[in-house]
C-alpha positions as MATLAB code, in Angstrom:
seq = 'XXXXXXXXXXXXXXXXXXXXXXXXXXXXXXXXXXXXXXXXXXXXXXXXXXXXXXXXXXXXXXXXXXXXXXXXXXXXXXXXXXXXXXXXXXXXXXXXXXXXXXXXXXXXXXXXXXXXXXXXXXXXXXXXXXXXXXXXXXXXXXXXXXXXXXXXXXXXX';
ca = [
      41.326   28.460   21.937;
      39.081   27.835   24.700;
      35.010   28.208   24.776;
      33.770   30.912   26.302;
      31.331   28.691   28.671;
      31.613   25.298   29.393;
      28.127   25.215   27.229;
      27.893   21.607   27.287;
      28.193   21.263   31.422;
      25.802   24.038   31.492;
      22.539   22.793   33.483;
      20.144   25.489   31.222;
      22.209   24.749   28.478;
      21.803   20.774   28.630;
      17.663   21.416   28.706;
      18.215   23.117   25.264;
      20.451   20.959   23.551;
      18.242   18.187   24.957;
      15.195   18.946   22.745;
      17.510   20.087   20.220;
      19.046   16.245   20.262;
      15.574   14.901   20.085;
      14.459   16.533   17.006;
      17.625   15.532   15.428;
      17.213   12.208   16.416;
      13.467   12.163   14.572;
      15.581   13.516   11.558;
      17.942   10.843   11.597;
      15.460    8.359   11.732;
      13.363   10.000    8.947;
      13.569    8.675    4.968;
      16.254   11.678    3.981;
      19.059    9.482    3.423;
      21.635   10.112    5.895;
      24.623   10.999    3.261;
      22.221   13.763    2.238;
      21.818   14.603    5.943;
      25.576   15.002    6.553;
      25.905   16.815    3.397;
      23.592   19.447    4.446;
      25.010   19.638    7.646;
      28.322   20.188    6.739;
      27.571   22.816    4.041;
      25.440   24.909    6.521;
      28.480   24.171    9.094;
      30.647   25.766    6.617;
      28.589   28.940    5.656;
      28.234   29.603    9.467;
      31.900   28.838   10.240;
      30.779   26.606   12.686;
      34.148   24.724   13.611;
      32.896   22.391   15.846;
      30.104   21.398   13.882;
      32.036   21.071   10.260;
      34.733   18.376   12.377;
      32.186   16.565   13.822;
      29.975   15.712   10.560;
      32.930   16.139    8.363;
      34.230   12.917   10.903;
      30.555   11.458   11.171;
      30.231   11.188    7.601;
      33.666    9.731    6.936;
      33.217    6.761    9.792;
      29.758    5.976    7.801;
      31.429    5.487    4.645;
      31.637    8.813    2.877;
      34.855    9.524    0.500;
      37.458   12.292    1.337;
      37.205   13.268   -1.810;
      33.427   14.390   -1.521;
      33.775   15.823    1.489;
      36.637   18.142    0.006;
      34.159   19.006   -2.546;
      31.512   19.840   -0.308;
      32.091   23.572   -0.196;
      32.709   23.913   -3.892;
      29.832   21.268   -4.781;
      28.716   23.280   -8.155;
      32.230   22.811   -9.847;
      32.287   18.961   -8.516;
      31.355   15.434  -10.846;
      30.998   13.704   -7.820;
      27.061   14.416   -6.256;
      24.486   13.334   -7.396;
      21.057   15.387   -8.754;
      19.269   14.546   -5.417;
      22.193   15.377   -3.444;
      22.886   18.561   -5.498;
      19.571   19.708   -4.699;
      19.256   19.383   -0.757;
      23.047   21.135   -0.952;
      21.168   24.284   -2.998;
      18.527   24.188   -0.432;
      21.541   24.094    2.427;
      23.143   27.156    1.259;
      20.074   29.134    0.332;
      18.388   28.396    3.385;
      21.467   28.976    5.600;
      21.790   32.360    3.925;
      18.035   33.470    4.340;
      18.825   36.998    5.379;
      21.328   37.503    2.514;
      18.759   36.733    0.157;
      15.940   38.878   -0.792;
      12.702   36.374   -0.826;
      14.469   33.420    1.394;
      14.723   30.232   -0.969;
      14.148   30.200   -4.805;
      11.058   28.833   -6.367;
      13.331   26.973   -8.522;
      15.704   25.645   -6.400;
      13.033   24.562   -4.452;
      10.884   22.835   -7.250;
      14.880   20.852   -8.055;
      14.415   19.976   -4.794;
      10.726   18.852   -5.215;
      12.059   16.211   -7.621;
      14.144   14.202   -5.958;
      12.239   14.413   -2.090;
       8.467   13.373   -1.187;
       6.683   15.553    1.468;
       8.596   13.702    4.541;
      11.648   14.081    2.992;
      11.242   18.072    2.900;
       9.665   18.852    6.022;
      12.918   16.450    7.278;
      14.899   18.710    5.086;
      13.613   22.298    6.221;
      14.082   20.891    9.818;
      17.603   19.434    9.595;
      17.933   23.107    8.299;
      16.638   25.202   10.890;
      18.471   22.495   13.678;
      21.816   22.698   12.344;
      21.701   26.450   11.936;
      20.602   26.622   15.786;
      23.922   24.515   16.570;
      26.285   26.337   14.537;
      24.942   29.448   16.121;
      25.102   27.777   19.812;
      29.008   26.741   18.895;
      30.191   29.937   17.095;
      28.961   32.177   19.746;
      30.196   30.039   22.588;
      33.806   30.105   19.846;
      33.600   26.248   21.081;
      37.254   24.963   19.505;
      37.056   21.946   17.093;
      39.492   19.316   16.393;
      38.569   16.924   19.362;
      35.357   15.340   18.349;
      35.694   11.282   17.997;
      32.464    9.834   16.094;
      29.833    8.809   18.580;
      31.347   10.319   21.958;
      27.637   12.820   21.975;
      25.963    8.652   21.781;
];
């Protein structure tokens, strides 16, 4: 499988991803623990079938310690023992928020009052914006059909 464009030796496509990068770097250096972080962005990688994006965090969240176990939970997360309430919540607020157009009113009152419990006012403006950023990559990557399989934690820096 190749990409359709080579997206990231694109000139245009670098001034994107550059603001895109920065944003995501305020987000990484926010108070939403990063597990949480790569749990969300794996789920939302998932839902989009974002290849590309699923390896890399999937990889990312591995090299900073997460389980393989977890991460084979991710997509099934309801049926799994192994999150916790705070990281149960931000995955509800993943999926629900990833699939905003298949749901009529966007995200729950409830699952956003779980979410309420467990996350300060930081920690859910951080959440909302990981959100909408990941969604904007998986979209970039599934379009492009960018293949997955080659990332190596911290080649992007």
């Amino acid at each position: 499988m190749d990409a359709r464009l080579n997206y990231f030796g694109n000139a245009l496509a670098g001034k994107v991803m550059k603001h895109l990068n920065s944003a995501n770097k305020v987000l990484a250096d926010s108070t939403l623990p990063l597990t949480i972080q790569e749990l969300v962005k794996i789920r939302a990688s998932q839902i989009n079938g974002c290849g590309f994006c699923t390896d890399m965090h999937t990889k990312d969240a591995l090299a900073a310690g997460e389980t393989e176990q977890r991460l084979s939970l991710v997509a099934v997360w309801r049926e799994a023992k192994v999150f916790t309430d705070a990281e149960r919540a931000a995955l509800e607020i993943a999926e629900q928020g990833t699939r905003i157009a298949d749901a009529s009113g966007g995200v729950p009152d409830d699952a956003w009052a779980r979410a309420a419990e467990h996350f300060d006012e930081d920690q859910l403006a951080a959440l909302i914006s990981l959100l909408a950023i990941i969604n904007a990559y998986n979209r970039v990557n599934v379009i492009n059909q960018q293949p997955a399989g080659d990332y190596t934690p911290g080649m992007f820096g």
